[in-house]
C-alpha positions in Angstrom: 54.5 52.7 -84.2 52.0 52.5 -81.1 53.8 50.3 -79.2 58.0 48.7 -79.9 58.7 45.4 -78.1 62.0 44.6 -76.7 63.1 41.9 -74.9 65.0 44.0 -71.9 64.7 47.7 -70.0 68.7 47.8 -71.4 67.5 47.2 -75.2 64.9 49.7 -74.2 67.0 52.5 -73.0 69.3 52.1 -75.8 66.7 52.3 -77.9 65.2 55.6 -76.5 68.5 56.9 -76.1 70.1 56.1 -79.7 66.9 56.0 -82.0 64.5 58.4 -80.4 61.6 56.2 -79.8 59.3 57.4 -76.8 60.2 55.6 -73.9 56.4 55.6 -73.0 55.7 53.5 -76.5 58.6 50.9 -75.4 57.2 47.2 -74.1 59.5 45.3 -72.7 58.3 41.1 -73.0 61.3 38.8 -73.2 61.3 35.7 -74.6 60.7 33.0 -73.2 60.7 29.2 -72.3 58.5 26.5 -71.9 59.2 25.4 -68.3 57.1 22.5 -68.6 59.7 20.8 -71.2 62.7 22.5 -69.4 62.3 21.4 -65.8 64.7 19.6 -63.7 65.5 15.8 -64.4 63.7 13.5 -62.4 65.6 10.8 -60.4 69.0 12.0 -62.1 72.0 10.8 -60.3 75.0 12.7 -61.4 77.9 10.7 -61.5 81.5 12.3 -62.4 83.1 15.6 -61.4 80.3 18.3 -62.1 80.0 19.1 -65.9 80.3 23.1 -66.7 77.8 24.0 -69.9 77.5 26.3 -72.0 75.5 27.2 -74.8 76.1 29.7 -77.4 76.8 30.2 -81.2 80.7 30.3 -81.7 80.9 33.9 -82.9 83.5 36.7 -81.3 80.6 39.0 -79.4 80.3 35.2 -77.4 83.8 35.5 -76.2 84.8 31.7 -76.0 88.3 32.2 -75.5 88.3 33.3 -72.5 86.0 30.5 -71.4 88.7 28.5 -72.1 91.3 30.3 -70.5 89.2 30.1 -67.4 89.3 26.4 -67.8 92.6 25.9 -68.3 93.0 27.8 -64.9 90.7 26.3 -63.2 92.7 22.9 -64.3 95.9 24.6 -62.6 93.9 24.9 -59.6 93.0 21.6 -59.6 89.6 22.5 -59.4 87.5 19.2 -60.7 85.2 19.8 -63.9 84.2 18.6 -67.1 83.3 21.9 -69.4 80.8 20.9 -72.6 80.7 23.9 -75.0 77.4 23.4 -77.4 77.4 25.2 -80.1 78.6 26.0 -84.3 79.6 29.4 -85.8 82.8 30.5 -88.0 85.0 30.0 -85.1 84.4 26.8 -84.3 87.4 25.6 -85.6 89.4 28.4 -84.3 88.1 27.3 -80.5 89.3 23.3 -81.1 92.8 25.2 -82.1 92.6 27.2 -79.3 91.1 24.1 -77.0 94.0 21.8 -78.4 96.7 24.5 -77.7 95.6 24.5 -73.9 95.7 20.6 -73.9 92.2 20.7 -72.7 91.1 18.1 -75.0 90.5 15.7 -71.9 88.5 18.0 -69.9 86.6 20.4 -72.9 83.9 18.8 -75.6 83.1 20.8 -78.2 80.4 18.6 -79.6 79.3 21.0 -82.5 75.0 22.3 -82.5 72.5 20.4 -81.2 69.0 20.0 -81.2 66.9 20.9 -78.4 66.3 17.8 -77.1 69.7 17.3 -76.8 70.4 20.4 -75.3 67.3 19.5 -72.9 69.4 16.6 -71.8 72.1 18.5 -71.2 70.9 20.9 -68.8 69.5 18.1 -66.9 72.7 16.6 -66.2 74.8 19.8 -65.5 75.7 21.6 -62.9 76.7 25.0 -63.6 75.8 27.1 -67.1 78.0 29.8 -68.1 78.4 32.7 -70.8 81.3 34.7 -71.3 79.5 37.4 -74.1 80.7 40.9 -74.3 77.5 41.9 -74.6 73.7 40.0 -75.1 69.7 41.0 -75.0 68.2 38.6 -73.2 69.9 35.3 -73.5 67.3 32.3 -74.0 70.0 29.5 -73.0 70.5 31.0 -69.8 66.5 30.7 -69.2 66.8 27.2 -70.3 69.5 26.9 -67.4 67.3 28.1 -64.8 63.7 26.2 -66.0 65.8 23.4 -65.5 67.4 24.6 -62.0 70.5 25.4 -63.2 72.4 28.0 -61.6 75.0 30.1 -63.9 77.5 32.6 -63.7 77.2 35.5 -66.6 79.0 38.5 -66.9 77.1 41.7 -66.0 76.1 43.5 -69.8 73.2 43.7 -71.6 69.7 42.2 -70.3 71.7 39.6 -68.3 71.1 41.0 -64.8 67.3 41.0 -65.1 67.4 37.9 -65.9 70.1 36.6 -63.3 70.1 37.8 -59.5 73.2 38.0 -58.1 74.0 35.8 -55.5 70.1 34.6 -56.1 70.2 32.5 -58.9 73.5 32.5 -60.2 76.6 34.6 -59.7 77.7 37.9 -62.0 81.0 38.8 -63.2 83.2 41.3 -64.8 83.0 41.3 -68.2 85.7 40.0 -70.5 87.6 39.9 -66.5 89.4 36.4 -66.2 90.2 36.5 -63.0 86.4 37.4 -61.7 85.3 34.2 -64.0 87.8 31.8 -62.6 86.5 32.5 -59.1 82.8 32.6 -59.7 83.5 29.3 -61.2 85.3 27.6 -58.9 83.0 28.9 -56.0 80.0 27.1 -57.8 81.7 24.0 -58.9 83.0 23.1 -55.7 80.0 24.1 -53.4 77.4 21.6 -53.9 75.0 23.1 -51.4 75.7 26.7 -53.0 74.5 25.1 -56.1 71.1 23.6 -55.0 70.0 26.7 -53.5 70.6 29.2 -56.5 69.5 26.3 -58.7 65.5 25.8 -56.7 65.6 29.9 -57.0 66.6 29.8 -60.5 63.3 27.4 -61.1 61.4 29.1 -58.8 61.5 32.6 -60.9 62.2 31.0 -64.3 58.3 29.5 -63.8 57.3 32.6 -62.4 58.9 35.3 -64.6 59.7 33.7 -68.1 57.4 31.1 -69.2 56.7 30.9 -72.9 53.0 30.9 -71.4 53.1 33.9 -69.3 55.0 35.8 -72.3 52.6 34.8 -75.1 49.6 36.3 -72.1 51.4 39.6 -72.2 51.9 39.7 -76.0 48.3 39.3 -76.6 47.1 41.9 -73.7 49.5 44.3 -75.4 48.0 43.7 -79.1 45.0 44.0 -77.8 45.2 47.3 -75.9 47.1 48.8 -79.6 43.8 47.4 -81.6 41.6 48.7 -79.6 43.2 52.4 -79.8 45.4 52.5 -76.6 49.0 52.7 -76.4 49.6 51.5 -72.2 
């Protein structure tokens, strides 16, 4: 091929490194959102403890157990929350076991897929996003997240760190680490004014870096440079 597309430098170097494609023919172009439909919600007034979301097909690689866990603990802390887990996949049933065992039934929904719209909605009325994956490319909920001002906490693997800036638009943690979840958590949930400045940051570079618009530009620039004989 004159030119492989991958959504993140990690993909990338695993892909130079494990396949032996020429690092030089590798593109990286994530993918990306509209930030004209994902934007903040206008005039919303957020009433209730602040909700905790999540997004994510309810496979193991997602790790959903411990996102649970970390609730239950953040419960014991008597840190106040409401956690909404979006999302279908074989162990969906497994998780409402698992959710039911915790007796978090009050404080978790696990509300099953949803459309976009709905999931729009969502991330206009929450406060914090979260993933818990043991590994991801370039996850397109947590771009949803920031276009709408979001501010998340993500463990460190994969593409997630290009995507979220440490102490900039959200906060990174240990992966598969309880303990570094917990207090990432809690630090967002119960600082308001930490929230609103990661949140105008994570708009700020969603618009700037992953717009559906500015991807579709470089996908075209790069099909163009291939037809026309060049490989850069």
């Amino acid at each position: 091929a004159r030119a492989v597309v991958t959504v993140s430098a990690a993909n990338a170097d695993y892909m130079a490194a494990t396949f032996g494609v020429p690092r030089e023919c590798i593109h990286i172009i994530s993918c990306g959102v509209d930030t004209e439909i994902f934007r903040p919600g206008a005039n919303l007034i957020r009433i209730g403890p602040p909700l905790l979301l999540c997004v994510a097909r309810h496979v193991a690689v997602k790790n959903l157990g411990l996102l649970l866990e970390a609730c239950a603990e953040l419960r014991q802390r008597g840190v106040e929350f409401r956690c909404r887990m979006i999302g279908d996949g074989p162990l969906h049933e497994e998780l409402k076991a698992r959710r039911a065992a915790l007796d978090l039934e009050a404080i978790v929904a696990l509300p099953g897929a949803a459309d976009q719209g709905e999931v729009l909605q969502q991330w206009q009325r929450a406060s914090v996003g979260v993933l818990t994956s043991q590994n991801e490319g370039m996850p397109v909920s947590l771009m949803e997240a920031a276009a709408c001002g979001v501010p998340v906490v993500a463990p460190a693997v994969g593409g997630i760190p290009e995507l979220v800036g440490d102490e900039e638009t959200g906060l990174l943690t240990q992966p598969g680490d309880r303990e570094s979840l917990v207090a990432a958590l809690a630090r967002l949930l119960q600082d308001e004014r930490l929230r609103k400045r990661l949140g105008e940051t994570a708009r700020h570079r969603a618009v700037e870096r992953f717009s559906v618009r500015r991807q579709v530009d470089q996908l075209l620039a790069l099909w163009s440079t291939v037809l026309n004989g060049g490989t850069n």
